[in-house]
N, C-alpha and C positions, 0 to 999 in steps of 0.2 A: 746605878741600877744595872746599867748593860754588863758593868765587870762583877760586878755581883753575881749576876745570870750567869758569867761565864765560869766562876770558881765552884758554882754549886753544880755547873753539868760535870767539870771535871773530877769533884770530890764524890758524885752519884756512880760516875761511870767505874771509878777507882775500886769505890764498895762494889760495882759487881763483878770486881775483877775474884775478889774474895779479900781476908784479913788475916794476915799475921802468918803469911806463906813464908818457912825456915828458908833461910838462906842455902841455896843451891839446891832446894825441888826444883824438880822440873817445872813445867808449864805447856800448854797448847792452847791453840788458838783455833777452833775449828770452825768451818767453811761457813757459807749462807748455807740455811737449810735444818741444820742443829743435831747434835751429836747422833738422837735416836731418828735421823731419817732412812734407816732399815737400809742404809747404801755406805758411800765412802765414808761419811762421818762416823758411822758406825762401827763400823772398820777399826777405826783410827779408835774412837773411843775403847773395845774390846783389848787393844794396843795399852791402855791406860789401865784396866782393870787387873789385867795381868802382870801386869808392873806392881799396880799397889798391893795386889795380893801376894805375891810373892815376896815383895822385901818390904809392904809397911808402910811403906813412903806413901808422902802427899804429894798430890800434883795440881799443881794451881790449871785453871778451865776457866775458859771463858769462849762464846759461841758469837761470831758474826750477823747481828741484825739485816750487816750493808754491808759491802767490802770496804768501803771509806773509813771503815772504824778498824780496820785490820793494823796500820801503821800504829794508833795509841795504842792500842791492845801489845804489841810486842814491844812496846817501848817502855809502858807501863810493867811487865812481866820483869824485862831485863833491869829498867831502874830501881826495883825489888830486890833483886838478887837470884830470881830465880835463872835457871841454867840445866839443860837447854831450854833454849823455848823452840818450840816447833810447831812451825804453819803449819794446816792444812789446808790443798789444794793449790792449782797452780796461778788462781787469780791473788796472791796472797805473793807471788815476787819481787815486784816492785816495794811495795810493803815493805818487804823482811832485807830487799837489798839495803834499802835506808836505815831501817833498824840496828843492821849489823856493823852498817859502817858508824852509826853514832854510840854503838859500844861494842868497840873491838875486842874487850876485856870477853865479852859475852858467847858463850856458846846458841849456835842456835841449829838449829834442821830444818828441813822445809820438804813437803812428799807430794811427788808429780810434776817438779818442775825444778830445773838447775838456776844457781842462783854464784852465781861466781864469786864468793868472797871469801879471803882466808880463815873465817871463823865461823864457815857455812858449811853442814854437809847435808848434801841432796840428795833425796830419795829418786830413784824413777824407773820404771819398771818398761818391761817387753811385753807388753799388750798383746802385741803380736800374734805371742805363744801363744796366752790363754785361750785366745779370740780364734784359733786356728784347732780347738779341741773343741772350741763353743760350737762351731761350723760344721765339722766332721760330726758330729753330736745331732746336731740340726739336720742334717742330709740324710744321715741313717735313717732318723724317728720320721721324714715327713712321708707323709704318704701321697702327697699332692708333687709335689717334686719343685716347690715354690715354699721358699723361707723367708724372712723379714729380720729388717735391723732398725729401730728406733736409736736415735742418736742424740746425746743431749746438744751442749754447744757444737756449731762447728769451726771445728777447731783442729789442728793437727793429731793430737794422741788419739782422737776420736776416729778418724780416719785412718790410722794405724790400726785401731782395732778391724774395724770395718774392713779392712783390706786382709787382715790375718782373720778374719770369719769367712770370709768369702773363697780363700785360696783353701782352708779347711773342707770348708762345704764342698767346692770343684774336687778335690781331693777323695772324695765319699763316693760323688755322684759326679761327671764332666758334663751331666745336661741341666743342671740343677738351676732357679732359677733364685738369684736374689733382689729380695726389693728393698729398700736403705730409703729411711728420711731421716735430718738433723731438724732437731726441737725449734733455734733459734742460735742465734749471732751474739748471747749476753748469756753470763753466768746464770741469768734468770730461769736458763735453758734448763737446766738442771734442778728443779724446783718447778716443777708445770704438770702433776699428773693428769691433768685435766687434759692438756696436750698431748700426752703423752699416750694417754686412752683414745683420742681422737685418731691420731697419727696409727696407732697399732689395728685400731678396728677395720680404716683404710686399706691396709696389706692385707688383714685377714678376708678383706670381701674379694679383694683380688685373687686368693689364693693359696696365703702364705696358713700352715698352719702349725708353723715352730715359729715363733717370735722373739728375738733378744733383743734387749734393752740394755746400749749402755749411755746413761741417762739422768742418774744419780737418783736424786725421787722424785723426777717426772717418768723414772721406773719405775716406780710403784704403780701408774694409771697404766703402764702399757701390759704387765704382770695381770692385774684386775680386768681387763680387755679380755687378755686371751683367756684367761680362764671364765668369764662370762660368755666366751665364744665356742668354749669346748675345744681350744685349739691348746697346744704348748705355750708357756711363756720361758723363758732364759735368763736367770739372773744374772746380774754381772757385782763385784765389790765386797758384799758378805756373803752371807750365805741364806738365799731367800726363799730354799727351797722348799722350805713349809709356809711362807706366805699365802698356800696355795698345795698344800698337800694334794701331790696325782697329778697337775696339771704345768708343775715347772719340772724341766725337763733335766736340769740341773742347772748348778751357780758356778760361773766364771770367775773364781776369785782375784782380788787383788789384792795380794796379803800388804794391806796401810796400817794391819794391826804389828806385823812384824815388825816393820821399818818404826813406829812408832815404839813399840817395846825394844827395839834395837837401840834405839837412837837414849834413852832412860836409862838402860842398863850401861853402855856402855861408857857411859858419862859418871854412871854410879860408881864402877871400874875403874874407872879416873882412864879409860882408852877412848876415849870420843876424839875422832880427828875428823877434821874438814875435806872435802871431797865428792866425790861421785860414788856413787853407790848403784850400778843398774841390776837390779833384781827380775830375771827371769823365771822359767820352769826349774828349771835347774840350780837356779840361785833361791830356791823358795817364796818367789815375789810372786808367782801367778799359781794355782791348780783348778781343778774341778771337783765338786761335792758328789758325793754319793752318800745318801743315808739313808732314813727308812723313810724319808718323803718322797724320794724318786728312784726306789729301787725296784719297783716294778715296772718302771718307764725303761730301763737301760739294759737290754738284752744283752747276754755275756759275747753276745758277736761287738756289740757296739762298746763293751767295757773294754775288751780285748784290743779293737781298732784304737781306741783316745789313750791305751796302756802303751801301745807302740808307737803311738806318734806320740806322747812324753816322752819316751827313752829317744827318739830318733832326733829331736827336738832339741835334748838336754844334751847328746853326744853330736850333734853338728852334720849329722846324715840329714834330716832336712829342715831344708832351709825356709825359714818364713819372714816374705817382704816387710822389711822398714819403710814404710811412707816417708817418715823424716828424716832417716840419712841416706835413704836410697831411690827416692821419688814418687815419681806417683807412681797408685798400685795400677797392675799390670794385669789384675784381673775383672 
């Protein structure tokens, strides 16, 4: 009965992998939280869409209940045949380094996080950048002269951001005041809007009345905060600037749609090589939104200020601190 039990969780799990996926689609594996949580996943899913649209192709999906299930999930994909399979998010390394080593044969990606294997290529972006357009952005608009950062896990890239919004924001205003909380110490972090609304309302009573959230969709509750408060909210991942039409100030993106449609095409290509891949401003891994949701928010003084410091950004005139290869931030 017990092995009975255990043939039917694997042959259930199998079907929701999906059926009869051609030999070399792709595949993903997306995070806890689930493809439409209006943040990273989402991202990475749009990455998918424009893939299939454009050439046809199928792409095998399957979405994380738990991260425990991330290893069968790319091992199921690769023993398929699909290729690449591609994690998302960084709690998914471990995971994919086991997976790649038990099929060498297999191409795989993984976005947000390096993963050292010869049949691995890894996405990871300069947060930095974006995070330092987020700030300058946030400085101009506040009127209070006190901004806010909800933070989901804490974790290093998380603090990379934080420290490129903050050196942005100094950069705007040098009296400017910011106030930073992280969600929690587990992926859970990123999946808490309830926390996340808690967290963001805390700042706004203090003060803050530009709020960014980077947070995954426990941004979603800090987003819903400010604009129950009458204050800014800041997306960060897709683009959430209508989540909230008037009241987000703009979206910090982290194109995971790119490196997703990158990592499919290029394997379509038959050019998919293993490696590092750091996608900045300049590399098209990060920008900022402007559309008709918050274009009455962004004064041509303030389009002007985030248009120069992309170019200064993207040509090495300034510099924005690395947490993780350069220490802690200094602001």
């Amino acid at each position: 009965m017990i092995r009975f039990k255990s043939l039917l969780s694997v042959a259930v799990f199998a079907t929701a992998l999906g059926t009869g996926a051609a030999l070399a689609d792709p595949a993903i594996v997306y995070s806890v939280g689930g493809k439409f949580d209006g943040s990273f996943n989402e991202s990475a899913y749009k990455g998918v869409m424009r893939f299939q649209e454009e050439t046809g192709g199928k792409v095998g999906e399957f979405t994380l209940e738990r991260d425990a299930q991330s290893l069968q999930a790319l091992r199921n994909f690769a023993s398929r045949g699909n290729a690449p399979v591609v994690a998302i998010g960084f709690n998914q390394a471990n995971a994919l380094g086991q997976a790649a080593a038990d099929f060498p044969e297999t191409d795989f990606a993984i976005v947000d996080m390096v993963v050292d294997q010869p049949n691995v290529r890894s996405y990871v972006f300069k947060e930095q950048e974006g995070a330092y357009i987020g700030g300058l952005l946030a400085a101009m608009a506040s009127k209070t002269g006190t901004v806010g950062f909800v933070g989901g896990m804490d974790i290093p890239i998380i603090h990379r951001f934080l420290c490129g919004y903050k050196q942005g924001a100094l950069a705007a205003n040098p009296d400017i005041e910011v106030l930073f909380n992280m969600t929690g110490d587990t992926p859970a972090a990123f999946a808490n809007p309830v926390r996340g609304g808690e967290l963001a309302r805390g700042q706004i009573r203090r003060g803050a009345d530009v709020v960014i959230q980077a947070a995954g969709g426990t941004g979603i509750g800090v987003l819903q905060a400010a604009a129950d408060a009458g204050v800014l909210g800041m997306g960060t991942d897709s683009n959430q600037n209508g989540l909230h039409p008037g009241q987000v100030l703009t979206s910090i993106r982290k194109r995971v749609d790119n490196a997703v449609y990158d990592s499919f095409k290029s394997a379509a290509e038959d050019r998919f090589e293993p490696g590092i891949q750091v996608l900045g401003l300049a590399e098209g891994g990060m920008d900022w939104v402007l559309d008709d949701n918050n274009k009455d928010l962004v004064t041509a003084e303030m389009k002007a200020a985030a248009d120069a410091a992309v170019a200064g950004i993207s040509d090495g005139s300034i510099k924005v601190h690395d947490v993780v290869t350069e220490g802690a931030c200094p602001y």
